[in-house]
C-alpha positions in Angstrom: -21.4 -137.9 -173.6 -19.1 -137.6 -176.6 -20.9 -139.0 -179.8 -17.7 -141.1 -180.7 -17.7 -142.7 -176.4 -21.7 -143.2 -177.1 -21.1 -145.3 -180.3 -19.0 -147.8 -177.9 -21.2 -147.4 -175.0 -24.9 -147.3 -176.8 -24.7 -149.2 -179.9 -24.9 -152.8 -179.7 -22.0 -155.1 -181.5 -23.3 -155.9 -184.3 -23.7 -152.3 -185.5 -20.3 -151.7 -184.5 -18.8 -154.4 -186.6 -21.2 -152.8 -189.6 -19.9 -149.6 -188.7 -16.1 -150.6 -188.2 -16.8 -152.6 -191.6 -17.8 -149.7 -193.6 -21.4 -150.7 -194.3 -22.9 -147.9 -191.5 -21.0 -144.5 -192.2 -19.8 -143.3 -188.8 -21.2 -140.6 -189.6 -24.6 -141.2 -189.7 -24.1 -143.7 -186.8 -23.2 -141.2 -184.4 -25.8 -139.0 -185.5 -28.9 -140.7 -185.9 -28.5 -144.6 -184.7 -26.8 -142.9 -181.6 -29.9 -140.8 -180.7 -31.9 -143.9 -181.2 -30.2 -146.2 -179.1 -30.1 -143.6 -176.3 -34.0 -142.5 -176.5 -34.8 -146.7 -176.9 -32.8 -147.1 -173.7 -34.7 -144.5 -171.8 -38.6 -145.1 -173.3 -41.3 -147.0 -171.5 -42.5 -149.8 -173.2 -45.4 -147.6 -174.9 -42.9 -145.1 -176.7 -40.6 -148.2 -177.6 -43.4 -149.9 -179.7 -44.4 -146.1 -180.9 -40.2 -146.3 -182.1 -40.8 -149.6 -183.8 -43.8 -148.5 -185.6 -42.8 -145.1 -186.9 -38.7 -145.0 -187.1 -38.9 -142.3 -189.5 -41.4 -140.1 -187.3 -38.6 -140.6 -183.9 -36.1 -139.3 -186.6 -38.2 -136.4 -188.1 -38.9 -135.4 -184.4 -35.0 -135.6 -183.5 -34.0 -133.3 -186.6 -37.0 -130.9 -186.0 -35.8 -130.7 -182.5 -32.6 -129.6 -183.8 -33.8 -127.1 -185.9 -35.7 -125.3 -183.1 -32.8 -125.3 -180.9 -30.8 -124.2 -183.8 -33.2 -121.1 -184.4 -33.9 -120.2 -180.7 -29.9 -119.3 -180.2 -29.6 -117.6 -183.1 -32.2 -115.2 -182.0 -31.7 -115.1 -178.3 -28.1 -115.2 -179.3 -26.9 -118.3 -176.6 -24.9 -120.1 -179.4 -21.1 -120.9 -178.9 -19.2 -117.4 -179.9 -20.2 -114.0 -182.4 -21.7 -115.9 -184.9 -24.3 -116.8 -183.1 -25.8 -113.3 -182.1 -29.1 -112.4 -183.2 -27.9 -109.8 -185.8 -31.0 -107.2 -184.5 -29.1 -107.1 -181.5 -26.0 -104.8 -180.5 -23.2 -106.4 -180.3 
């Protein structure tokens, strides 16, 4: 799903209007209160109230999770053209 579609789809109205009025960069919308909407919509009621207690943590968790998938294509060199070749490797 495209992050712009998943603002419209995910995020309830009133972020929307907060967003549309400039008080919510789109930006950080789509990546971070995106993410959150989509894992709150897809948690039990356990990992919801985990969510509520700890927002930070669920967002510490989604950028470490980034991170390691970052890392693990530039050394197995699965990334999206030549840049992302582990540079050990022969091209």
């Amino acid at each position: 799903m495209s992050r712009r579609l998943a603002l419209v789809e995910l995020l309830p109205g009133s972020v929307r209007q907060q967003v549309r009025a400039g008080k919510i960069a789109a930006h950080v919308a789509m990546k971070y209160l995106v993410r959150m909407a989509a894992a709150w919509r897809d948690a039990s009621p356990a990992v919801r109230e985990r969510i509520l207690a700890a927002p930070d943590l669920f967002l510490k968790v989604l950028a470490a999770g980034g991170a390691i998938r970052l890392r693990l294509e530039l050394i197995t060199g699965s990334g999206h053209g030549p840049d992302h070749r582990d540079a050990r490797r022969p091209p």
